[in-house]
C-alpha positions in Angstrom: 67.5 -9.1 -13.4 65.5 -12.1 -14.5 61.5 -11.3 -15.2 60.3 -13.4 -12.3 62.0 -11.6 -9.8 61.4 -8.0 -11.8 57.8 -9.2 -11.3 58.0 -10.2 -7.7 59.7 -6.5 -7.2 56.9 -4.8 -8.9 54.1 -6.6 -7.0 55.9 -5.4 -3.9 56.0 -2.3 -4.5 52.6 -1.9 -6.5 51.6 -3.4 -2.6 51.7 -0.2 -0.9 49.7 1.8 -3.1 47.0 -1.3 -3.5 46.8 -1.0 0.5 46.1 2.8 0.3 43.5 2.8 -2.2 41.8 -0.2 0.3 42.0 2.1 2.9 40.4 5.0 1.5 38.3 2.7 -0.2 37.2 1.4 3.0 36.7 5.1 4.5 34.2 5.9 1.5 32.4 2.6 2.6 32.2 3.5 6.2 30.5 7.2 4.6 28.2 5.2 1.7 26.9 2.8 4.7 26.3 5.7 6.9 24.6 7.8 3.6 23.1 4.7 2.7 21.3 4.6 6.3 20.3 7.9 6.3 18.4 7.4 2.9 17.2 4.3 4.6 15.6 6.3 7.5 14.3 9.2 5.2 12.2 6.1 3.0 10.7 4.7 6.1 10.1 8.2 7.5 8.0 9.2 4.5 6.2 6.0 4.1 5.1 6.1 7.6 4.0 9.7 7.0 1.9 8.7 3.8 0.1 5.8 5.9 -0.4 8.5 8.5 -2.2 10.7 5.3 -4.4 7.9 4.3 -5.9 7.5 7.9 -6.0 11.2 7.8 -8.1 11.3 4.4 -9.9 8.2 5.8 -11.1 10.1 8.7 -12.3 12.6 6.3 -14.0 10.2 4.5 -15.9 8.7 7.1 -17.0 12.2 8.7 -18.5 14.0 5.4 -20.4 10.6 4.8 -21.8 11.1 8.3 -22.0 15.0 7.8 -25.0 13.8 4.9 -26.8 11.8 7.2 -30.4 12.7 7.0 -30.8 12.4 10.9 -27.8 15.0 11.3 -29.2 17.2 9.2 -32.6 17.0 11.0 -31.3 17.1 14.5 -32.8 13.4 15.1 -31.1 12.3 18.1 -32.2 8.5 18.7 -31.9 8.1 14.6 -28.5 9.7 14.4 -27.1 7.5 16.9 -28.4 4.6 15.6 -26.9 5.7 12.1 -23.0 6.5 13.9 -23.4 3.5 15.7 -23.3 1.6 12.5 -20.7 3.5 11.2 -18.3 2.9 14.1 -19.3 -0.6 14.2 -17.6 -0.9 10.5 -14.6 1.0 11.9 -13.1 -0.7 15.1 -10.3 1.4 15.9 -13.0 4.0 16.6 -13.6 4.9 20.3 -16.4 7.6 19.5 -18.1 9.4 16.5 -20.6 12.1 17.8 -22.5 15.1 16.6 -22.3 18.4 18.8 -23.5 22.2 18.8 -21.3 24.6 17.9 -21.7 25.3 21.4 -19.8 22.0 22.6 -22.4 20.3 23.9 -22.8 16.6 22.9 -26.7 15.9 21.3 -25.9 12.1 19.2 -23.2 9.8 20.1 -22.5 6.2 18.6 -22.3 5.1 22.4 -25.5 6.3 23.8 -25.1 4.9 26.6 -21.9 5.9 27.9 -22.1 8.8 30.6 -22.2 12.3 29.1 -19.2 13.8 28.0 -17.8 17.4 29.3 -18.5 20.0 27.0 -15.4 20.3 24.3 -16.4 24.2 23.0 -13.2 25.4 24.2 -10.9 23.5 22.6 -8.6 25.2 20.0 -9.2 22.0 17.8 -13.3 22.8 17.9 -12.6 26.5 17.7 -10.7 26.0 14.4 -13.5 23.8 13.0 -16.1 26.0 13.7 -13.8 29.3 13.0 -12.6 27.9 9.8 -15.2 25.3 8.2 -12.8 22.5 7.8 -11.4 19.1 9.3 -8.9 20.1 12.0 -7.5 17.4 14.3 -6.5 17.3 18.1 -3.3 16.2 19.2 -2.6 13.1 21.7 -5.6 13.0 24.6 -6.6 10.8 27.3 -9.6 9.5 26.8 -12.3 11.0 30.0 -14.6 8.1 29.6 -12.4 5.3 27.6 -9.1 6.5 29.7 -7.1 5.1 26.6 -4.9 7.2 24.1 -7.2 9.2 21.5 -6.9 11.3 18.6 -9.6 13.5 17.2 -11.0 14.7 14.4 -13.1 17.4 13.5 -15.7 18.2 11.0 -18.5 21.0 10.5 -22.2 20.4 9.3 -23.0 23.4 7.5 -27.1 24.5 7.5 -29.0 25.8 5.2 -28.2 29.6 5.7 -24.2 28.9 5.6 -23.4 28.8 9.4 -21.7 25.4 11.0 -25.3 24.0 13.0 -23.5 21.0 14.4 -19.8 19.3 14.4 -19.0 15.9 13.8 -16.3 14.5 16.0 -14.5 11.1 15.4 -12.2 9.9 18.3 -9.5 7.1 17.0 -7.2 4.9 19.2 -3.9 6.0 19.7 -2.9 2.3 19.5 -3.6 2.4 15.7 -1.2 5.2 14.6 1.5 3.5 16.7 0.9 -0.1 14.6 0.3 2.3 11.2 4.4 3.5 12.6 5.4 -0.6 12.1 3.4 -1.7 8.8 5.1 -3.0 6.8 8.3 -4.8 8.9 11.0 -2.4 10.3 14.9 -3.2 9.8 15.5 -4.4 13.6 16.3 -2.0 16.0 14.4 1.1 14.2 12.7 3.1 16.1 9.0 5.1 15.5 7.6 8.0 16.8 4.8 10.4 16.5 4.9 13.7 17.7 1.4 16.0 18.3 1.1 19.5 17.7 1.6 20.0 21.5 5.1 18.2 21.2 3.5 15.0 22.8 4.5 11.5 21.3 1.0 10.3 20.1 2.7 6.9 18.8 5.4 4.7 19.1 7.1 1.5 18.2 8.3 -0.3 20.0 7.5 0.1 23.8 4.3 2.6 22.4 2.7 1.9 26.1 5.7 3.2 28.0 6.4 6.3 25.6 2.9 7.4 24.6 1.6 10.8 26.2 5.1 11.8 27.0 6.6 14.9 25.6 8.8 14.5 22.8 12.4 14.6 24.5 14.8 16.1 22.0 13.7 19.8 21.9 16.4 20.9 19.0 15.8 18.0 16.8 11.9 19.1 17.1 12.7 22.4 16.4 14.6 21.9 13.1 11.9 19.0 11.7 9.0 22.2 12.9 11.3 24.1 10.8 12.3 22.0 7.5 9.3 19.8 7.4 11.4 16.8 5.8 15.1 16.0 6.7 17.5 14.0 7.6 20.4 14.1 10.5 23.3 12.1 12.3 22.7 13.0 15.6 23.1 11.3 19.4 19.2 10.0 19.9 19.1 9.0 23.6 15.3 9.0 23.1 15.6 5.7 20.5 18.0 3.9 22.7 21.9 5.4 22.2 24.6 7.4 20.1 25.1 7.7 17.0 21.4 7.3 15.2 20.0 8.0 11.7 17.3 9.7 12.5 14.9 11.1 9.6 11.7 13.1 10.0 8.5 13.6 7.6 4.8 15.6 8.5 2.1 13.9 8.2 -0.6 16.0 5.7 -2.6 19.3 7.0 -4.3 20.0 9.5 -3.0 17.3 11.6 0.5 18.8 12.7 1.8 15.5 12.9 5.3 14.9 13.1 6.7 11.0 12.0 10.2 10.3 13.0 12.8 7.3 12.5 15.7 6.1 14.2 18.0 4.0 12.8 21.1 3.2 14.7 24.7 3.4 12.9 27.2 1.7 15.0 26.5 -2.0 13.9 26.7 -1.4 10.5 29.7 0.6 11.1 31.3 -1.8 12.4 30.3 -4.4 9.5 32.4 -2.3 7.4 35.1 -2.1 9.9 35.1 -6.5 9.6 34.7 -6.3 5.9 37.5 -4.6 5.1 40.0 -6.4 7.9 38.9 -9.0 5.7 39.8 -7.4 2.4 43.2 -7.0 3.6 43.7 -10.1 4.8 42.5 -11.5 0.9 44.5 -8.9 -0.8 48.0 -9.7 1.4 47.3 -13.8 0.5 46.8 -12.7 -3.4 49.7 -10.8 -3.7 51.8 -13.5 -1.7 50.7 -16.3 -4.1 50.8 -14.0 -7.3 54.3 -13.5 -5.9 55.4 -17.1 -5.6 54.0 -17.5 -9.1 55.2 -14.9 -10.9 58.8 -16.6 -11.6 56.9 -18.9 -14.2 58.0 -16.3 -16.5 56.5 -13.5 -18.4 54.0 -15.7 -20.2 51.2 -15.4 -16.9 51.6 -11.3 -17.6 49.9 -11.5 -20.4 47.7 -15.0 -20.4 46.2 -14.7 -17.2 44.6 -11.1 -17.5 43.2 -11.7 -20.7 41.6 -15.1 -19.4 40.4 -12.7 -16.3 38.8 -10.2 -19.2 37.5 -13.7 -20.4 35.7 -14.7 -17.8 34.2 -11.1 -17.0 32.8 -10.9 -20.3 31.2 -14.1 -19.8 29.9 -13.2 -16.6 28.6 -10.0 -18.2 27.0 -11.6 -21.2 25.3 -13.9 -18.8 23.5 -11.3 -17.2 26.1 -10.8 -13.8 26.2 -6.9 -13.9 28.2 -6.9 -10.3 30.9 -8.2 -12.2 34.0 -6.6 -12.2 37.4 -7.4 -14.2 40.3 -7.2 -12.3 43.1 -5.2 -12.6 46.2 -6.9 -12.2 49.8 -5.2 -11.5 51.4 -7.4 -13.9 49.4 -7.5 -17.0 50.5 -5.0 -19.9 49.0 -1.0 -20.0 46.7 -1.8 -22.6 45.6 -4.5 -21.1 44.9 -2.8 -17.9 43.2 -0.1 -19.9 41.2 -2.3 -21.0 40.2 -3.5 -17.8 39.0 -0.5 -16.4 36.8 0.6 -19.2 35.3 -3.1 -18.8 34.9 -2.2 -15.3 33.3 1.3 -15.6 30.7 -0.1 -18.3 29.8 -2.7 -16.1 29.2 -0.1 -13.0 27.2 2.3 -15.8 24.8 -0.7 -16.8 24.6 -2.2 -12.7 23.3 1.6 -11.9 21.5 1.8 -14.7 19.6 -1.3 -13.5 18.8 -0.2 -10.4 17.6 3.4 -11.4 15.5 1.1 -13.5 14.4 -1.0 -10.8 13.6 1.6 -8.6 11.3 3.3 -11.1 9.4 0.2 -11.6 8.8 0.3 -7.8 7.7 3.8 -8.0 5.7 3.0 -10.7 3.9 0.1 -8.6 3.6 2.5 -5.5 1.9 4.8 -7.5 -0.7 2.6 -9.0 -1.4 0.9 -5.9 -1.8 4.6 -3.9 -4.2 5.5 -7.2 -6.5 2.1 -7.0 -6.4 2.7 -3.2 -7.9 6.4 -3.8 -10.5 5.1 -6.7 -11.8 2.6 -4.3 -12.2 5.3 -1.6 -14.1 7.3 -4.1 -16.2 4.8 -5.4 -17.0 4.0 -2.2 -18.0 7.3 -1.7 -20.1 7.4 -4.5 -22.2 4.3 -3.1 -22.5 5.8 0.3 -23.9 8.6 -1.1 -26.3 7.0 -3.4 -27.0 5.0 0.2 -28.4 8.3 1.6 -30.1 9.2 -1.4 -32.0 5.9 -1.4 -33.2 6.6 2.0 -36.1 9.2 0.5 -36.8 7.7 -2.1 -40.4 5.9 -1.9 -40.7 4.8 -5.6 -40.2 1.2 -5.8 -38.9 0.9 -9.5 -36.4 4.1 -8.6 -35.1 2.5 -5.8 -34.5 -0.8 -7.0 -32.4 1.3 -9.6 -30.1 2.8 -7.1 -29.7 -0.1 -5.3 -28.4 -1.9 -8.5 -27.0 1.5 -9.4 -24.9 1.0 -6.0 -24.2 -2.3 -6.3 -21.9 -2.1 -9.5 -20.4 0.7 -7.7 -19.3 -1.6 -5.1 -18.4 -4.4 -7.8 -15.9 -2.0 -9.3 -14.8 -0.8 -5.9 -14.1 -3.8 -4.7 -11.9 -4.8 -7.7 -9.7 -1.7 -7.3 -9.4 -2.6 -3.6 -7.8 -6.2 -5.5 -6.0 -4.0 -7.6 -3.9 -1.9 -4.6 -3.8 -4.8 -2.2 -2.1 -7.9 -4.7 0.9 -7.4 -5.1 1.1 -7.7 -9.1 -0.4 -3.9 -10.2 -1.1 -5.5 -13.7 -3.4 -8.6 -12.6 -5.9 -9.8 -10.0 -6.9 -13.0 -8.8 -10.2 -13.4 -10.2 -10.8 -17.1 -8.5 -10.5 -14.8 -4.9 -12.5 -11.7 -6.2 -15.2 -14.7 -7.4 -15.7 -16.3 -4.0 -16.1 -12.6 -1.9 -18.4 -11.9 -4.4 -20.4 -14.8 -4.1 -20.2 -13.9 -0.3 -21.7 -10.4 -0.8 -24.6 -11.2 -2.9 -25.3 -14.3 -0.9 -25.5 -11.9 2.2 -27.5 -9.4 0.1 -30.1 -11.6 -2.0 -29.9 -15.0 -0.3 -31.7 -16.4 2.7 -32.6 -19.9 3.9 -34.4 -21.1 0.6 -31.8 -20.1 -2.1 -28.3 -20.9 -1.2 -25.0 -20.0 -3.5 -22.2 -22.1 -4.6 -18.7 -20.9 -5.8 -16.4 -23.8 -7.4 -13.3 -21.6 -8.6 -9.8 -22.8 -9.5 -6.9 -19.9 -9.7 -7.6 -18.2 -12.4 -6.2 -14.3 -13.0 -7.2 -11.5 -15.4 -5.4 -8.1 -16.6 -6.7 -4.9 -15.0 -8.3 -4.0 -18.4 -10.3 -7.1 -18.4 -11.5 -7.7 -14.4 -13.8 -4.6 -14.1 -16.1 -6.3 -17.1 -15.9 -9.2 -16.5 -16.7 -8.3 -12.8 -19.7 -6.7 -14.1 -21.1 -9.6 -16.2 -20.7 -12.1 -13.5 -22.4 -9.6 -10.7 -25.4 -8.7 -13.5 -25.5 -13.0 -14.1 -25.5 -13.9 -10.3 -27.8 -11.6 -9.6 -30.2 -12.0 -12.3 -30.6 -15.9 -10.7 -31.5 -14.3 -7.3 -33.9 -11.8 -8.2 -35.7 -13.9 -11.5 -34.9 -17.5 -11.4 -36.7 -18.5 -7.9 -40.0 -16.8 -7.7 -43.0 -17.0 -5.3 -41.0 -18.2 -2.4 -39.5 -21.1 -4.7 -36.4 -22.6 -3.1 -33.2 -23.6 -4.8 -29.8 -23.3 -5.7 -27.1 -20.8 -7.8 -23.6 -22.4 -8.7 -20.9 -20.0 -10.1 -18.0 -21.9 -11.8 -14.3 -20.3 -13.1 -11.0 -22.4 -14.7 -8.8 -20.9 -16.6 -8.2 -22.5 -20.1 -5.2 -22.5 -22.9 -5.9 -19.1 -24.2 -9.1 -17.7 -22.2 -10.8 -17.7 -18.8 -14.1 -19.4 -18.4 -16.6 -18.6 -16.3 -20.3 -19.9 -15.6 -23.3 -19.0 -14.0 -26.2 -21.6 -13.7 -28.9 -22.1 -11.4 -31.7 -25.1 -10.8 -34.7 -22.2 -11.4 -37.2 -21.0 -13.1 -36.2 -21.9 -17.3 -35.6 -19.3 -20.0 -38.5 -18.9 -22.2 -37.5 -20.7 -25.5 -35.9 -19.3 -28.4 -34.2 -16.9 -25.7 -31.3 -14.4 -27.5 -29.6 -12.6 -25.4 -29.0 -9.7 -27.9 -32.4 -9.4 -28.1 -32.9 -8.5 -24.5 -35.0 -5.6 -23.5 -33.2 -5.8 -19.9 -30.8 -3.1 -19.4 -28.7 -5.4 -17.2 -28.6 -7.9 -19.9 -28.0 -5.1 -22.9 -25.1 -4.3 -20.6 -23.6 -8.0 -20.8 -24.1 -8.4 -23.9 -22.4 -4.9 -24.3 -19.5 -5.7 -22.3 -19.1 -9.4 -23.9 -18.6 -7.7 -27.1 -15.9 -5.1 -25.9 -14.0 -8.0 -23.9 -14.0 -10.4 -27.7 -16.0 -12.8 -25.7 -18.6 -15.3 -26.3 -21.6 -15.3 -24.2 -23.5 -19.2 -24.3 -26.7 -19.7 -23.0 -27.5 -23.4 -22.0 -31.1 -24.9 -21.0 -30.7 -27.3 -17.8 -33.6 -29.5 -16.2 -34.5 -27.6 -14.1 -32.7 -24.3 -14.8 -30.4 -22.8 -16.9 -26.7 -21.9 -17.6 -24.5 -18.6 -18.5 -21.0 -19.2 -20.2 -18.5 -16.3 -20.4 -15.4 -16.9 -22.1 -12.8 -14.5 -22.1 -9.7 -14.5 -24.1 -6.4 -13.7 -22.1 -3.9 -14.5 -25.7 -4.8 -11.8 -27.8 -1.7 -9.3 -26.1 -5.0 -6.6 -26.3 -6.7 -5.6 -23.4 -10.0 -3.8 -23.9 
């Protein structure tokens, strides 16, 4: 029998087998898309959950910086509402932050002026506060005065002989943990929902209006997530919209008793798979009818045309195309096709590989975001608290020192709030961070007769250099406010950035008052100048001093080349 038709025979035959493996190739895609799915649902079930936390530890936040409050620990009514007023007014999804006995009876409200609200003292949510001495949380309620959805937090005030003396209570719009359910952007047709402690769906999305305050519909499936905590099922979801659904489920952190579910439906990519692999078919039939009609060219395309196939693959490998694969064909020789396949399963190692790298780079970013997002909140803290404390202070010199004390606080806050919200973890947009903080001190320092200019060209820094050079330019800036324009003198500060071959430049100079001659920065007895000078050295900067008529001007430059961050 000549080779061509031997060849023609074997493709034939090797046919049947080839169609096999595509169908039980194509039953192990139809179970990785629905595995693949599930895993899908679980990711955006927990992350919702964690955004859920960090309103939770936000809340928390918020109500021991209140429980501090001078006029809460003093019982001042018309000062303590004043004081929660302003904090709600920095928090709009608020629709009430009040201060009540442990009896339930409202005494300070950030809305004064809204009719008095019915005593709360029975509430198992108050009687775990004051039972327990910690946050505890409500589940989905109807607002008596607002009538919108609300969710609310406890918190106790602790006097001076251990026993809770009042409760803070901060009420937050329902609306806001149903938009926390769709941040970021869902895969389309996913469905969010929050479930209470009382089995009522405190959030949604979509429809959150239609579904909100109703109980949760699926009692089994609320049983097992009450039970498990975290999990994942294939199940019928007639609440999300059909059959066949991925549906996941996470808890939101303690005391809350939150639930976070997600709904993904199945059947379209199902049926993706389903088109895919008609399609595979249809390919495979027209190879193996042209490899056919070819194969009577003779015995030299069994050898030739796999190894230029192996060829090509290794190209496409060396050039970086890890989804390539080599392909086996029926009529090359054994070794050949041995060959092949070990091609083949090195190339799936090193694709895995890749993407167990990948997503540990992604973790990696997650985390450092989640810990620059938690510094911030802290530091934060730290100047609220040093707010409160200047409040009784009466020396002028100590509080001019906690106010600058809290105002680098901020500085550095406000770059780790840079630091979580870019999305490159290792550098920040200084030329952005500049202008708000021109913004700040302008609002802090400035008025009518000094005025501020920011002139900044994108510009970025590494994490180990911003928070210094944050420092220098905040000491710098407001050095010209406070020194440069005294006696009611009027006038003007102009901060400058560009980013040069090999360094970032920045400058400070102002149109004021001029530097006494001979001025050496080193020789400084300020402590905010001993601390630029300081940091210049640690960056491996240079600090230049320039006399203007009228005024003066700092020069910072920072060297970004040296592959050594401070």
């Amino acid at each position: 029998m000549p080779l061509g038709v031997r060849l023609i025979v074997f493709i034939l035959l090797a046919a049947v087998p080839v169609f096999v493996v595509q169908l039980l190739h194509n039953l192990e895609v139809r179970r990785g898309q629905a595995d693949a799915i599930l895993g899908r649902a679980a990711t955006i079930a927990n992350l919702a959950a964690a955004r859920q936390d960090r309103l939770v530890e936000g809340a928390r936040l918020l109500l021991i910086t209140a429980s501090h409050l001078q006029s809460v620990r003093e019982k001042n009514a018309e000062v303590c509402s004043a004081r929660l007023r302003e904090l709600a007014d920095r928090v709009p999804e608020l629709t009430a932050l009040a201060v009540l006995t442990p009896a339930g009876e409202r005494w300070c409200a950030s809305r004064p002026g809204a009719p008095a609200a019915a005593n709360i003292g029975d509430r198992p949510y108050f009687q775990e506060t004051l039972q327990r001495g910690d946050l505890h949380t409500s589940g989905f309620i109807l607002g008596r005065e607002t009538r919108e959805g609300s969710f609310i937090f406890t918190f106790p005030v602790w006097g001076e002989g251990g026993a809770v003396e009042s409760v803070l209570l901060a009420a937050y719009k329902t609306s806001l943990l149903s938009g926390l359910l769709a941040d970021p952007g869902l895969p389309g047709h996913t469905v969010m929902a929050l479930v209470d402690r009382h089995d009522v769906i405190a959030g949604r999305w979509p429809e959150a209006e239609t579904w909100m305050g109703r109980a949760f519909p699926d009692a089994p499936l609320l049983a097992l997530a009450r039970e498990q905590g975290r999990g994942i099922a294939r199940i019928d979801a007639p609440w999300a919209g059909g059959k066949d659904y991925a549906v996941a489920y996470a808890p939101v952190q303690s005391p809350t008793r939150l639930l976070v579910f997600a709904a993904l439906p199945l059947t379209p990519a199902l049926r993706q798979a389903e088109r895919e692999f008609r399609r595979a078919v249809a390919w495979t039939t027209a190879i193996f009818t042209l490899a056919a009609m070819l194969a009577i060219l003779g015995a030299q395309l069994t050898v030739v045309r796999p190894i230029r196939d192996l060829r090509d693959f290794a190209d496409a490998l060396a050039g970086g195309d890890l989804k390539a694969r080599p392909p086996e064909s029926k009529r090359s020789a054994s070794e050949l096709r041995a060959l092949a396949r070990r091609f083949g399963a090195m190339a799936a190692t090193l694709e895995e590989r890749q993407a167990q790298v990948a997503e540990a780079m992604h973790q990696k970013d997650m985390l450092l975001k989640e810990v620059n997002h938690r510094v911030k909140n802290s530091l934060q803290l730290v100047a609220s608290l040093l707010g409160l404390q200047l409040s009784q202070i009466k020396d002028p010199e100590a509080r001019r020192q906690f106010e600058e004390a809290g105002r680098r606080i901020n500085t550095v806050a406000s770059i780790h709030q840079r630091l979580y919200q870019d999305e490159n973890v290792d550098r920040v947009a200084f030329d952005r961070f500049l202008r708000d903080l021109c913004t700040d001190l302008g609002s802090v320092y400035g008025h009518e007769r000094i005025t501020i200019a920011c002139d900044v060209t994108p510009c970025h820094l590494d994490t180990g250099r911003v928070i210094p050079v944050a420092l220098i330019i905040n000491e710098l800036i407001a050095n010209a406010f406070k020194y440069s324009f005294p006696q009611g003198a009027s006038g003007s500060i102009r901060v400058d950035c560009r980013e040069e071959p090999g360094a970032v430049v920045t400058s400070v100079s102002d149109d004021g008052v001029a530097l006494p001659a001979g001025f050496d920065p080193g020789k400084s007895a300020g402590l905010g100048m001993r601390m630029i000078v300081a940091l210049t050295r640690q960056l491996r900067g240079t600090l230049g001093v320039e006399p203007l008529e009228p005024g003066k001007r700092f020069t910072l430059r920072v060297p970004i080349d040296d592959g050594n961050a401070p």
